[in-house]
C-alpha positions as CSV (number, residue, x, y, z in Angstrom):
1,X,-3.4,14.1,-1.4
2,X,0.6,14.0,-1.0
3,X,3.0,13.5,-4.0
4,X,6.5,12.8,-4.3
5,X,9.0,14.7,-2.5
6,X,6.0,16.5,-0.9
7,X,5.6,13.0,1.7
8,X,6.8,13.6,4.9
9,X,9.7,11.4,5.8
10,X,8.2,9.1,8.8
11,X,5.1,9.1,7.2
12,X,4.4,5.3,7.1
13,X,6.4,3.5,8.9
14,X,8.5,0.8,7.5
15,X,6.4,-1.9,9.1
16,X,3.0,-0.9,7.1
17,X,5.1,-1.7,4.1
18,X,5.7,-4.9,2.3
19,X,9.5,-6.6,1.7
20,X,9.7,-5.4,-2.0
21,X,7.6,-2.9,-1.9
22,X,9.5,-0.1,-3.8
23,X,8.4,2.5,-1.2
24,X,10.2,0.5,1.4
25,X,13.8,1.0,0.3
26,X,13.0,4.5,-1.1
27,X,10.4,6.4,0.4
28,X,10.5,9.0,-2.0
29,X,9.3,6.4,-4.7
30,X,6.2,6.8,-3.2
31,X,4.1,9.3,-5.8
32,X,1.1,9.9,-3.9
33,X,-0.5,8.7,-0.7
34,X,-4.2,9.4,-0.7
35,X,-6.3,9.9,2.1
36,X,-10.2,8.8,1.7
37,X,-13.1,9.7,3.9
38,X,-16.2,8.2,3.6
39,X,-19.3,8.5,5.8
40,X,-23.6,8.7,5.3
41,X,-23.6,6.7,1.9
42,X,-20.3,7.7,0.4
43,X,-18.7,5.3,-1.8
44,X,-16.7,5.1,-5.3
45,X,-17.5,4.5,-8.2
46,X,-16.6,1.5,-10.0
47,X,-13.0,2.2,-11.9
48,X,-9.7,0.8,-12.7
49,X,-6.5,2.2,-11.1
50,X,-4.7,4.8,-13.4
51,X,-1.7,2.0,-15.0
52,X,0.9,4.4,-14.9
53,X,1.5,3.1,-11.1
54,X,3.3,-0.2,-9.9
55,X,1.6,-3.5,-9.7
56,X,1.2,-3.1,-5.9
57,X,-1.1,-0.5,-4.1
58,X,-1.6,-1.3,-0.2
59,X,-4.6,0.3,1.1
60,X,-4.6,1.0,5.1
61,X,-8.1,0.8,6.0
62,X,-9.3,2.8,9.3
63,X,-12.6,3.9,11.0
64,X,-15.6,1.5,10.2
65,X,-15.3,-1.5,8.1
66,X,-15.8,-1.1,4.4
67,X,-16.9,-3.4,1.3
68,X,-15.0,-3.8,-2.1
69,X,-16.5,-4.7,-5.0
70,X,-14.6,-6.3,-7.8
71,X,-16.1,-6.7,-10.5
72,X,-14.5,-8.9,-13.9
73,X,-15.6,-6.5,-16.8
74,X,-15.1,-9.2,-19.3
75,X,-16.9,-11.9,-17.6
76,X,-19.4,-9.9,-15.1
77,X,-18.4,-11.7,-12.4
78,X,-18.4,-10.2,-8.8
79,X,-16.6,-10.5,-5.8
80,X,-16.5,-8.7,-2.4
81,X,-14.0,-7.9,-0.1
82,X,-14.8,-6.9,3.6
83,X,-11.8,-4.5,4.3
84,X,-11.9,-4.5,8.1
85,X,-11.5,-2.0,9.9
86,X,-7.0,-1.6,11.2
87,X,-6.3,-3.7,8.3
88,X,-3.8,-3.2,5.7
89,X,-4.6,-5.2,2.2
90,X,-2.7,-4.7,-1.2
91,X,-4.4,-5.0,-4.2
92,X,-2.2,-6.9,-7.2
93,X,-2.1,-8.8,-10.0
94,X,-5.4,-9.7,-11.4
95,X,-7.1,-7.8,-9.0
96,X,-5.2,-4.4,-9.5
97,X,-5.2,-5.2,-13.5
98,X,-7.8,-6.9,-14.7
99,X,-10.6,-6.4,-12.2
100,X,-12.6,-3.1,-11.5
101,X,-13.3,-2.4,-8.1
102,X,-15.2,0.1,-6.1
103,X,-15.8,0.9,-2.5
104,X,-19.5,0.2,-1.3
105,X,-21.3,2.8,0.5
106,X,-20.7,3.1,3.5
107,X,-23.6,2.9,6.4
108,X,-25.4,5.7,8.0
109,X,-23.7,6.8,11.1
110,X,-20.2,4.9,9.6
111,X,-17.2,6.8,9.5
112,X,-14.3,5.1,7.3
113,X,-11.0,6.4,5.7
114,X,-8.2,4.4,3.4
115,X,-5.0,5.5,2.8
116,X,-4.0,4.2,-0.6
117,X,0.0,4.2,-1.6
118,X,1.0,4.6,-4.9
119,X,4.0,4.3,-6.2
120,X,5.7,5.3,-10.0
121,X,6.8,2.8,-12.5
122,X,10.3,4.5,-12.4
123,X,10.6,2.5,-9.1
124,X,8.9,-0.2,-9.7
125,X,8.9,-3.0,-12.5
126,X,7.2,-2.3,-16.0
127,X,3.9,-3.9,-16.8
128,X,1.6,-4.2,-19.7
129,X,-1.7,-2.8,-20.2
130,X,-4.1,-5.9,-20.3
């Protein structure tokens, strides 16, 4: 994992992030860029995102395709997300907030990474804990 001023400048190019996204305009906003491998079965478990980060967190999703599950822990509701493979999606909103999520297991033979951007509240706008 890379934190902070630790990121190398050039990392992610502007493109892969959003207009308003507080790592755009500051790159050094961004606290931590994590870099995921999963293969043979390897998954997560089902979790909320730590709420000391901003409201957005793109997820650059490379290799094989990959499955999210959210899941509404007041209601039990489920929904999945196929995260393709080259495709960039940002979780928000409800989704980051309110709904767990985890990554299915992947397929035998399947190799997958994410890179999941996180950036600290001291760039990015307050939120409540729900």
């Amino acid at each position: 994992m890379l934190s902070g001023e630790n990121i190398p400048t050039g990392f992610l190019p502007e493109n892969l992030l959003l207009p308003g996204y507080p790592g755009r305009e500051n790159p050094h906003a961004m606290n931590s860029v994590q870099v995921r491998r999963y293969t043979d079965n390897a998954g997560s478990d089902l979790h909320l995102d730590a709420f000391s980060f901003s409201n957005e967190i793109p997820v650059l999703s490379l290799g094989g395709d990959g499955v999210i599950l959210f899941r509404n822990p007041h209601t039990g509701e489920e929904l999945r997300h196929v995260a393709k493979r080259r495709s960039l999606y940002v979780m928000a909103g409800d989704a980051r907030l309110l709904w767990q999520h985890s990554v299915l297991p992947v397929p035998h033979g399947v190799l997958r990474y994410s890179i999941v951007i996180r950036t600290s509240h001291d760039y990015g706008e307050p939120r409540a804990r729900q």
